[in-house]
C-alpha atoms as a printed R data frame, in Angstrom:
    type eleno elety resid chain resno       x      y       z
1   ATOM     1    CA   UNK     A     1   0.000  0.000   0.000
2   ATOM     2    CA   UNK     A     2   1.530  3.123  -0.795
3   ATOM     3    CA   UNK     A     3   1.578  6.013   2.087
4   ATOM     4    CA   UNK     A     4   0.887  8.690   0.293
5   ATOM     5    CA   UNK     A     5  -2.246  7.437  -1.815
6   ATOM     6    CA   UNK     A     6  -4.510  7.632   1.363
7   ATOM     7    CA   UNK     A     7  -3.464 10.736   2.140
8   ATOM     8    CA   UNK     A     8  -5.999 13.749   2.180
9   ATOM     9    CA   UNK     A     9  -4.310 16.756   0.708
10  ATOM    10    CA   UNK     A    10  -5.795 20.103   1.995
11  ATOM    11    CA   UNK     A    11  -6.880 22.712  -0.480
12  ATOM    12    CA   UNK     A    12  -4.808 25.787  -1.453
13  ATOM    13    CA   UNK     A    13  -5.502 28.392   1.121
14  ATOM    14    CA   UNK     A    14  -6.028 30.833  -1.580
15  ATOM    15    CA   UNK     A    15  -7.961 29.127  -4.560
16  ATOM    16    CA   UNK     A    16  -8.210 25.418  -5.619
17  ATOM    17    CA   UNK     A    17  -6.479 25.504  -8.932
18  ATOM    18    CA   UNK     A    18  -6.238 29.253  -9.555
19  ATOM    19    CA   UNK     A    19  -3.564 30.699 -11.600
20  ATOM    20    CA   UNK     A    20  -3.988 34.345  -9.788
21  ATOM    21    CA   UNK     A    21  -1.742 35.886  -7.576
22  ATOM    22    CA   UNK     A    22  -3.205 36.254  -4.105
23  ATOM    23    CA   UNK     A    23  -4.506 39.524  -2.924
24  ATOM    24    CA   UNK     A    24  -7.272 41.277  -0.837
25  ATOM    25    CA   UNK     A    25  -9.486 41.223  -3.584
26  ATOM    26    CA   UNK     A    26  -9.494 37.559  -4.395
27  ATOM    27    CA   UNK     A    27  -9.648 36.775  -0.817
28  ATOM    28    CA   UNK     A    28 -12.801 38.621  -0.298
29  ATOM    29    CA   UNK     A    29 -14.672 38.443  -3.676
30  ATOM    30    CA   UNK     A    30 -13.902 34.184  -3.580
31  ATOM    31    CA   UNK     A    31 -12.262 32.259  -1.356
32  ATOM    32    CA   UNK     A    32 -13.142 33.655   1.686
33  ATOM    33    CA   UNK     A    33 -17.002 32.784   1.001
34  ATOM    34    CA   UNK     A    34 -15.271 29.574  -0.318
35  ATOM    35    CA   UNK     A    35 -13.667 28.588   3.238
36  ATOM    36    CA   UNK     A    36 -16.582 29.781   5.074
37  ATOM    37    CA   UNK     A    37 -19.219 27.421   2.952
38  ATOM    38    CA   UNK     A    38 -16.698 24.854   3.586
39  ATOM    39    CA   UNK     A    39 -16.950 25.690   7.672
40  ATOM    40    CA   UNK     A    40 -20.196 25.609   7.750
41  ATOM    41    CA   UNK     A    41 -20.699 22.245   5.251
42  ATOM    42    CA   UNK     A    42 -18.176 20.232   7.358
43  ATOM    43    CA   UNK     A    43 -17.760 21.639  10.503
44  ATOM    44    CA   UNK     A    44 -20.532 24.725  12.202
45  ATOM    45    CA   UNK     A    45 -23.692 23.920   9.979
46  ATOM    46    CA   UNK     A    46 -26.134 26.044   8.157
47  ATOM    47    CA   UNK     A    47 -28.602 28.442  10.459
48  ATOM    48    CA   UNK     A    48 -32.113 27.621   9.313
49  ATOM    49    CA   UNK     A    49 -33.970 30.075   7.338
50  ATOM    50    CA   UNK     A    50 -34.501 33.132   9.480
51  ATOM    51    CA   UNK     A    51 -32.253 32.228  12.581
52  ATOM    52    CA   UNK     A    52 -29.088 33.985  13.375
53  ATOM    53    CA   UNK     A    53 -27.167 35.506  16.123
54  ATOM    54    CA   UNK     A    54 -29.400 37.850  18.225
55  ATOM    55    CA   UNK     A    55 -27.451 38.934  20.908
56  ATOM    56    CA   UNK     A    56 -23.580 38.662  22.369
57  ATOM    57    CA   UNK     A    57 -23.572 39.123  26.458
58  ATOM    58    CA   UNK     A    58 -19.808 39.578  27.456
59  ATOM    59    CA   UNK     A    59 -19.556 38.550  31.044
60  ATOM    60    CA   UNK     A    60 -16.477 38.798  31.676
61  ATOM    61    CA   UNK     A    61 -13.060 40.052  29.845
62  ATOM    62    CA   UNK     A    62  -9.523 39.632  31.284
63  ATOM    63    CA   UNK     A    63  -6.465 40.666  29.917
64  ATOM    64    CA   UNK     A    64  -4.039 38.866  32.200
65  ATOM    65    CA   UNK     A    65  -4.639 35.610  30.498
66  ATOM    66    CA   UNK     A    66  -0.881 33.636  29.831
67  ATOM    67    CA   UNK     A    67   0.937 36.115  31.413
68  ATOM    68    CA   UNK     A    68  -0.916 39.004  29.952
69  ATOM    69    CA   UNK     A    69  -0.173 37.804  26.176
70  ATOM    70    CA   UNK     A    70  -4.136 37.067  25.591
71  ATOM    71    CA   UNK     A    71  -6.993 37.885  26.795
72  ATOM    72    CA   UNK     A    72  -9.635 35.570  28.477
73  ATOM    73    CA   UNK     A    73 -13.439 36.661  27.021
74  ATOM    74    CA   UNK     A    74 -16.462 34.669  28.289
75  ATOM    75    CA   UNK     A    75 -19.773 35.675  26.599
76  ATOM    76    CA   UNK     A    76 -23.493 34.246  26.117
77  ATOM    77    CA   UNK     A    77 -24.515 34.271  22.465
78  ATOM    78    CA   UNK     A    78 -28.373 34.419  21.782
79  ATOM    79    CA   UNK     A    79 -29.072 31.964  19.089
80  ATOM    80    CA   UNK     A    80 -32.144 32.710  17.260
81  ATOM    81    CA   UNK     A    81 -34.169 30.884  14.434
82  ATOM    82    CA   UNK     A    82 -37.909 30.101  13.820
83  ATOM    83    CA   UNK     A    83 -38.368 27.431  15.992
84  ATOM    84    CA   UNK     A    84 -37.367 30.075  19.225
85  ATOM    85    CA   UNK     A    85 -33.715 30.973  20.763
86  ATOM    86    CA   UNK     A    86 -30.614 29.005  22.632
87  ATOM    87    CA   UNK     A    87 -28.227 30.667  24.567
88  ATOM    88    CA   UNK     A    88 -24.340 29.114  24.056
89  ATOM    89    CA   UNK     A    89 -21.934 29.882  26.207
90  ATOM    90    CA   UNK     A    90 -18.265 30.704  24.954
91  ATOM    91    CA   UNK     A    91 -15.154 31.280  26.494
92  ATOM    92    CA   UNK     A    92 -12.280 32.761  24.310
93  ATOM    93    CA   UNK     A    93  -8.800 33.385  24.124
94  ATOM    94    CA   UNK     A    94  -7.351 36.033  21.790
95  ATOM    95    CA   UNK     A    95  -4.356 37.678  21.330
96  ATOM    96    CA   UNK     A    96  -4.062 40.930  23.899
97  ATOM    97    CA   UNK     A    97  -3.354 43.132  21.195
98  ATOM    98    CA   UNK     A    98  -6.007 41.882  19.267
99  ATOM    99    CA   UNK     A    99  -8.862 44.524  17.910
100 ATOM   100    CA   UNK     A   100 -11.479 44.023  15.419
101 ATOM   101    CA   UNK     A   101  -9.759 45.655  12.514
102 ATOM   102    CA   UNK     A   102  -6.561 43.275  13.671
103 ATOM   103    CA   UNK     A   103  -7.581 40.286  15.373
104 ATOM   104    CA   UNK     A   104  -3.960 38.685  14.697
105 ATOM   105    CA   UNK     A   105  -1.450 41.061  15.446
């Protein structure tokens, strides 16, 4: 049997089988929408028609997580869809420099 037959070989991060140079626009007019369908086909699922986030309730935020390099977020997220709501709890870690226009620094 030959090891590398049964292999699974991830996709390009970029495009599958795109002869374009990588750049903002790609990401956002393609394969960003590309990875995400992918997320949510394999991995999340789909939100039924109508449902959605409804509300984020951020208990508690921390930034002396690992020796102040992240901070430690735990929120309630309001799930919402036709057939009523769920609340999830979630407890993050992100970077301490992190904002939303640069969530890696």
């Amino acid at each position: 049997m030959s090891g590398d037959s049964n292999r699974y070989h991830l996709p390009g991060f970029w495009s599958q089988g795109s002869r374009h140079q990588p750049s903002v626009a790609l990401w956002e007019s393609t394969r960003r929408g590309q990875l995400v369908g992918s997320f949510a086909s394999h991995v999340y699922g789909y939100a039924p028609d109508g449902g959605g986030l409804g509300d984020i309730s951020v208990h508690t935020r921390r930034g002396d997580a690992l020796d102040g390099s992240a901070a430690r977020i735990e929120a309630d997220l309001t799930l919402a869809g036709p057939k009523g709501t769920r609340t999830a709890s979630l407890l993050a870690y992100v970077p301490a420099a992190a904002s939303a226009l640069r969530p890696v620094p």
